[in-house]
N, C-alpha and C positions, 0 to 999 in steps of 0.2 A: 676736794675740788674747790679751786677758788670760789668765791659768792658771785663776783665781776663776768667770770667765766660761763656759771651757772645759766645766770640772768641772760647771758648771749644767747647760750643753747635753748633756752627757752622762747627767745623771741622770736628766735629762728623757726622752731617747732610751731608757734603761735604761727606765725607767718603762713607756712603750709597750710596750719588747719585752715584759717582764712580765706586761704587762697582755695584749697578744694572745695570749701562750703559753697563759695561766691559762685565757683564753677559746676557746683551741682545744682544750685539758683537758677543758673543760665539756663540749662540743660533742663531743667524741670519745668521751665516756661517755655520751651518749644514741646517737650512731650504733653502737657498742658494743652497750648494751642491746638496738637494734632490729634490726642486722644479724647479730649472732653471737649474743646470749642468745636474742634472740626472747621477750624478757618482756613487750614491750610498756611497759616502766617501769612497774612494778607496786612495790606499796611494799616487795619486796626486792630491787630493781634497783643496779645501780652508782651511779647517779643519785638513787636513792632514800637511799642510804650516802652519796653526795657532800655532801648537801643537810644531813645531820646532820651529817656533818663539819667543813664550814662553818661551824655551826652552833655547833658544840663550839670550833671556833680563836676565835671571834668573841666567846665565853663568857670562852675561856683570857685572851683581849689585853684586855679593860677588867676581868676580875680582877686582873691581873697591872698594870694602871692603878692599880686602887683601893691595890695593896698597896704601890706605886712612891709614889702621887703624895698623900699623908695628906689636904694641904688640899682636895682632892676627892673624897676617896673616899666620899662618898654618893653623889654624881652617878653613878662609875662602876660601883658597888655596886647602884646601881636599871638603869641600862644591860646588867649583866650577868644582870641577874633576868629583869628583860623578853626578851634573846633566849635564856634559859635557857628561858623559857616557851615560846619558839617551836621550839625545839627538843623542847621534852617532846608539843608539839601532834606534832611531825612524826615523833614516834615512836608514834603512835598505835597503829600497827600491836602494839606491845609487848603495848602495857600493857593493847590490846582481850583480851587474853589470859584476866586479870582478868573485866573484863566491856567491852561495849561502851561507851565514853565515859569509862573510868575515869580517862584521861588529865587531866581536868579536876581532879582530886584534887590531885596532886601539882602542876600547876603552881599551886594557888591555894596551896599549902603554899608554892611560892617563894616566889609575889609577895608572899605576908604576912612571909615572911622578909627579903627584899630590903628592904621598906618600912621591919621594923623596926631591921632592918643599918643604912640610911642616918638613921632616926632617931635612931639612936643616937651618931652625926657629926655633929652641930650645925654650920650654917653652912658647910657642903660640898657641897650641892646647887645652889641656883639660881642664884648668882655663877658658879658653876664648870660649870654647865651652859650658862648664856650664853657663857661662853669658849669649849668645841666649837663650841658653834652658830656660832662667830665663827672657827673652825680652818677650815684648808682641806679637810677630810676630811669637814666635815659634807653638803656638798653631796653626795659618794660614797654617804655613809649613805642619805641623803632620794632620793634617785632608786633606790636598791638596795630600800628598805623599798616606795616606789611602786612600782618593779614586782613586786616579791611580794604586795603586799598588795593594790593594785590595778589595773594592769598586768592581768599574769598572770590575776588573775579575771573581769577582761570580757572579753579576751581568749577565756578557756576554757568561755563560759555556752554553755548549749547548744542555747538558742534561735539562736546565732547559727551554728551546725555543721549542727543540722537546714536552715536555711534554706538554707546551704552546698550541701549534700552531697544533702537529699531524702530519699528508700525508700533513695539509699547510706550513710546516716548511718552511720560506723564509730568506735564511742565512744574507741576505741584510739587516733582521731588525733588527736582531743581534746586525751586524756587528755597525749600525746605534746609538744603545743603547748604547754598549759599547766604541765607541768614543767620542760621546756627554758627555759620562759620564767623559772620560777621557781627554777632552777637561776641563770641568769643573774645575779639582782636580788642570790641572798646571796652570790653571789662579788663583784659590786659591795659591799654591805656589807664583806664580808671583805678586801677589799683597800683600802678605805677606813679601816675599823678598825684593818688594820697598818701603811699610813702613820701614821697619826695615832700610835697606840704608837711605832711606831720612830724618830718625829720626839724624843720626848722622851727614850728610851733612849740618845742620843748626849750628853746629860749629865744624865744622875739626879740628880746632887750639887745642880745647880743648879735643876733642877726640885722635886724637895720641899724645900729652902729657899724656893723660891718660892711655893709651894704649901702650906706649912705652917700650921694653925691659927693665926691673930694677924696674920699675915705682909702679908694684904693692910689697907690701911684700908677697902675698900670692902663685906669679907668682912659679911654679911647674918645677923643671926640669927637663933636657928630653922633653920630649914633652907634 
């Protein structure tokens, strides 16, 4: 068997293991929360902390994109805005501190900064955004963001628990269902996200030469 070949199958295998470890992580911090906290995953659960964690890696690797890769960095500058917003939503808990719903402040303060981050990159958004969409990681993305976004929430309505359960309706299992589920979707993002980073981290030099303002002919202007 080739060496070349080998190495594939191996990485492939590697990948799996990875990928089931992370997803018995997931899995062992709601059984965690349920069996020895007895929080029921309330928003300061392990789960609850995992979920922002996630959250914060997935912020770090398409910053950490933008600042790697120049001729894209609007793309991953508005990529980075957007799950900084879902992480400011999923600390709601914080910032109800404030008052109820203040959370909406600060993320609109992102996304006005994100927006004007990537405006200020001429020509690094939607060439360089059809490229992801065109990586192998985007499919990871798009099924991780469907089941958080909606996945998990038909999933978790509660007409469909009442009908379930009846006079037992216990809003805890719900609530249990639909985080687990939504725990799930941003480790899929999140392990989609650091393939995709780590793909181009194995030569930098070559990636922003390539990537670089001018570099491409087919680079778009404007944004």
């Amino acid at each position: 068997m080739p060496k070349t070949m080998l190495s594939r199958l191996l990485a492939g295998l590697v990948t799996f293991l990875l990928t089931a470890i992370g997803l018995a992580l997931t899995a062992g911090l709601v059984l965690t929360d349920i069996l020895l906290l007895h929080n029921d995953l309330s928003e300061h659960s392990l789960t609850e902390g995992a979920q922002s964690a996630l959250l914060g890696g997935i912020v770090f690797l398409f910053g950490w994109c933008a600042w790697q890769r120049p001729g894209q960095r609007g793309c991953y500058l508005l990529m980075a805005g957007f799950f900084g917003c879902l992480l400011i939503r999923e600390s709601d808990a914080f910032f109800d501190q404030i008052y109820h719903g203040f959370w909406l402040i600060p993320a609109l303060v992102l996304a006005l900064a994100s927006l004007l981050a990537a405006r200020a990159h001429p020509g690094t958004v939607l060439e360089p955004l059809a490229e992801v969409m065109e990586s192998r990681a985007w499919m990871g993305l798009v099924i991780g963001m469907a089941i958080v976004l909606v996945f998990s929430r038909l999933l978790g309505m509660g007409m469909l628990w009442h009908a379930l359960m009846g006079e037992q309706f216990v809003r805890s299992v719900k609530n249990i269902v639909e985080e687990a589920t939504e725990s799930l979707g941003y480790f899929v993002v999140f392990f989609s996200s650091l393939s995709h980073a780590l793909r181009y981290a194995r030569h930098p030099r070559a990636v922003r030469q390539a990537t670089a303002p001018g570099a491409g002919a087919s680079q778009a202007p404007g944004i």
